[in-house]
C-alpha positions in Angstrom: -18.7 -5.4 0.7 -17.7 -4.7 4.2 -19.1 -8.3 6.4 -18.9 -9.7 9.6 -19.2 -13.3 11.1 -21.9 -14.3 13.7 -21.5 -18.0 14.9 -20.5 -19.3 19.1 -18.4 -22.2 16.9 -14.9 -21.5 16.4 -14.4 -24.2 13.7 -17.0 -22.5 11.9 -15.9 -19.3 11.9 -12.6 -20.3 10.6 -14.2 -22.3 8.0 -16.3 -19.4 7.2 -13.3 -16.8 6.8 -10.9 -19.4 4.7 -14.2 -18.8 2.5 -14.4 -15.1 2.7 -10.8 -14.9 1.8 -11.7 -16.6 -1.6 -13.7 -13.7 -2.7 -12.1 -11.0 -3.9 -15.5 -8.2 -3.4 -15.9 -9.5 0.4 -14.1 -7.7 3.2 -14.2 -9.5 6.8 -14.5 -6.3 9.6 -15.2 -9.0 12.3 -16.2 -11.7 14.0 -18.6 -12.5 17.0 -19.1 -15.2 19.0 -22.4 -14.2 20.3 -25.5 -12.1 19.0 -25.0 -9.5 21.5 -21.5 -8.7 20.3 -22.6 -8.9 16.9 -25.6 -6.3 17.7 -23.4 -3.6 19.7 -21.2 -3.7 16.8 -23.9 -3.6 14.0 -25.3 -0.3 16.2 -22.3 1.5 15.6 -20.3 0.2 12.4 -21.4 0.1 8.4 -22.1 -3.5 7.5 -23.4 -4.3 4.6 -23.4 -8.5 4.8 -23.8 -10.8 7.9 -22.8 -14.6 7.6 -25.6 -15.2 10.5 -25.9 -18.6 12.3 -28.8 -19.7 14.4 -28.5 -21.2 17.2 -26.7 -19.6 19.6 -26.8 -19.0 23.7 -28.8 -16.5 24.5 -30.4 -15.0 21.6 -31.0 -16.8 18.1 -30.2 -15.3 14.8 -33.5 -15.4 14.0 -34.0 -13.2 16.9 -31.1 -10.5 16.4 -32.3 -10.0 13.1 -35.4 -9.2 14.7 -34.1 -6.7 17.3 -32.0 -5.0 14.6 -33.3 -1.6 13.3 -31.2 -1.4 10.2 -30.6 -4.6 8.6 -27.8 -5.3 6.4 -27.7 -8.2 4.1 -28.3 -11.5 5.5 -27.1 -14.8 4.5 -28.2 -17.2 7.0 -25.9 -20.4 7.8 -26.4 -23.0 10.2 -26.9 -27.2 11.1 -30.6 -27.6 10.6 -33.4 -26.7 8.0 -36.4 -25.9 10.0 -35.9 -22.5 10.4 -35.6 -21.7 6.5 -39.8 -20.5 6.4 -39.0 -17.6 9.6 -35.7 -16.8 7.8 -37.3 -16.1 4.5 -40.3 -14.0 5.8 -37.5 -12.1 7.2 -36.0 -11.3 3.7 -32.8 -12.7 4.3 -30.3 -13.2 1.0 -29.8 -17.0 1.6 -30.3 -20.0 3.6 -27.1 -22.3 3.4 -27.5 -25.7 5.5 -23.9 -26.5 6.9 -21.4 -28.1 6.0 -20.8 -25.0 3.5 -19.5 -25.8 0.1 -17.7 -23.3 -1.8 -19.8 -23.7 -4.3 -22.6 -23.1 -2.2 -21.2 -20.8 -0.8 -20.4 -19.0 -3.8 -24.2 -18.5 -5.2 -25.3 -17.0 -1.6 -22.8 -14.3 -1.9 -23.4 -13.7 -5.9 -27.2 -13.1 -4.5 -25.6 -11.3 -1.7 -23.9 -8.7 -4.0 -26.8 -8.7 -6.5 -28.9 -7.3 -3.7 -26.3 -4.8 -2.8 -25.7 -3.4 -6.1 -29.1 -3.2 -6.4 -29.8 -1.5 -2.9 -33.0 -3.2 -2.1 -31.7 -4.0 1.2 -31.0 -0.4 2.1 -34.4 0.2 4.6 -32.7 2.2 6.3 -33.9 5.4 4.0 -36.8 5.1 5.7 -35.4 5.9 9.0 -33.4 8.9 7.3 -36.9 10.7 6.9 -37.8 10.7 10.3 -37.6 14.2 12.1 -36.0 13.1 15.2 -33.7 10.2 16.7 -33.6 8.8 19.8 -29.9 8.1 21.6 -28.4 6.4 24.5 -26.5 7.6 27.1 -25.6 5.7 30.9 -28.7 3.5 30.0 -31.0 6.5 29.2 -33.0 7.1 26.1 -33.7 10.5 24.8 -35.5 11.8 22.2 -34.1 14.5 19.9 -35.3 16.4 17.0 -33.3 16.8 14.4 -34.1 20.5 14.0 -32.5 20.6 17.3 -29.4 19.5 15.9 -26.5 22.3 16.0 -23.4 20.6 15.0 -22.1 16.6 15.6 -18.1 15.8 17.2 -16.1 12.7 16.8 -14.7 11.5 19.5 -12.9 8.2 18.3 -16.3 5.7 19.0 -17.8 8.2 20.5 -20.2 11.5 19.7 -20.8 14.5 21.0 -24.1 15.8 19.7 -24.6 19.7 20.3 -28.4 20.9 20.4 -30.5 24.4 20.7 -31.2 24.1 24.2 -27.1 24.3 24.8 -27.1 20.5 25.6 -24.5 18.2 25.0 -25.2 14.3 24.2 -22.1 12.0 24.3 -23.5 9.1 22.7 -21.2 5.9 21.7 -21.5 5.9 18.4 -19.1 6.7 15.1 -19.6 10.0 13.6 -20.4 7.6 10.5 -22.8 5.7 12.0 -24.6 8.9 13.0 -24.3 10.2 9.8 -26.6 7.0 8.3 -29.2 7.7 10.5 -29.6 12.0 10.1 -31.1 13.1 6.4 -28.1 14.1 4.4 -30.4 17.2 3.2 -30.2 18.6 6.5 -27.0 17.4 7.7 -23.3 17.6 6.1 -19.8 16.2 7.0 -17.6 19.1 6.7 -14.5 17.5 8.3 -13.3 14.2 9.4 -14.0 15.4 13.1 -17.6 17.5 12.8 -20.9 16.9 10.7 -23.0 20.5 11.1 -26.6 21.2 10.1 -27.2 22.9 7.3 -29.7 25.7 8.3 -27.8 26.4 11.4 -24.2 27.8 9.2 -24.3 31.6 9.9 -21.3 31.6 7.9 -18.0 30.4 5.7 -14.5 32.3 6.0 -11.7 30.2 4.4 -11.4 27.1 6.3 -14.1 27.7 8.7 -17.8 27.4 9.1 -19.3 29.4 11.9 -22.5 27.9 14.1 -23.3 30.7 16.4 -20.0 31.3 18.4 -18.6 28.3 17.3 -16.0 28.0 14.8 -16.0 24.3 12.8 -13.0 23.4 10.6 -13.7 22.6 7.2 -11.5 19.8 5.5 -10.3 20.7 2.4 -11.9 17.8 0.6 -15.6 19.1 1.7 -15.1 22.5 1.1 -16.7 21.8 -2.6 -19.6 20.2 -1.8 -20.2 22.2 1.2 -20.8 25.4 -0.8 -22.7 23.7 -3.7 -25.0 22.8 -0.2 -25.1 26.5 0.5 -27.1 27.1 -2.1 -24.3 29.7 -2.9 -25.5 32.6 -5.3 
């Protein structure tokens, strides 16, 4: 499980990857000293566990997880009880009271995985059924419909999206974290670099898929599973 680390104290952080390191199924991506780091990188990286503490400067756990549209696990940690009633209404995995035990420890991140292997926590399906999504770019938010959608570029943490109107959307985001939020119905990776939309492939010659009158490269461990897409006769 891929997991990050949300706490403004430096002793607990450390204390709190020295525990990570223990478990062989955990993975630490990061750490953040503040919510607002933690949420710019939860907008654009796959996360699926936050060790979340709550009070911070400037924005509380309690009101990240609030401001977050697709939540990933949440094990709560922090110095005082009182906010255990808000946390749980707010389906978070676990509620751990510091100073964190390993033992302690250990039963929030058993639940933790539980939940994962489970996938209750994924509400983000939800979001994949909605028609359009909305983006940001210099501080602007635009809606696009997914319809619209002609093919999707990575560009290292960034995205070019391409639409019908012959518009072109850099949007700083991973081509992953894109990927979450489109229907995978409609949408398919075909290389490492581009993500197309289905209905808009006019057509397939070797390594290539062409959208209009532009060529896409298809990696050669997509090609499969592209043509099963097809709906190849």
């Amino acid at each position: 499980m891929n997991c990050i680390i949300v706490d403004d104290n430096k002793l607990a952080r450390t204390a709190l990857k020295l525990l990570i390191g223990q478990v062989k199924f955990l993975d630490l991506k990061e750490e953040c000293s503040n919510p607002l780091d933690a949420f710019n990188y939860l907008q654009k990286e796959d996360v699926d566990l936050v060790f979340l503490d709550v009070e911070m400067p400037g924005m509380t756990g309690i009101e990240l997880i609030k401001n977050l549209e697709k939540r990933p696990i949440i094990i709560l940690i922090t110095a005082k009880k009182n906010y255990a009633i808000e946390a749980f209404e707010l389906n978070v995995a676990d509620y751990i009271v510091k100073p964190v035990t390993l033992s302690r420890f250990m039963l929030a991140v058993s639940r933790a995985k539980e939940l994962f292997e489970s996938n209750d926590h994924k509400l983000e399906i939800h979001e994949k059924e909605k028609d359009y999504i909305f983006v940001r770019s210099n501080s602007v938010l635009t809606k696009i419909q997914t319809k619209d959608i002609i093919y999707i570029q990575a560009l290292g943490d960034y995205i070019n999206i391409f639409t019908t109107d012959n518009k072109r959307h850099t949007v700083h985001i991973t081509l992953r974290g894109i990927e979450e939020k489109l229907p995978p119905s409609k949408f398919y990776r075909l290389h490492r670099s581009y993500m197309v939309a289905l209905d808009h492939i006019d057509g397939v010659e070797e390594g290539t898929a062409y959208v209009g009158k532009h060529p896409l490269p298809i990696g050669e461990q997509f090609k499969k599973e592209l043509l099963k897409k097809l709906n190849l006769i």
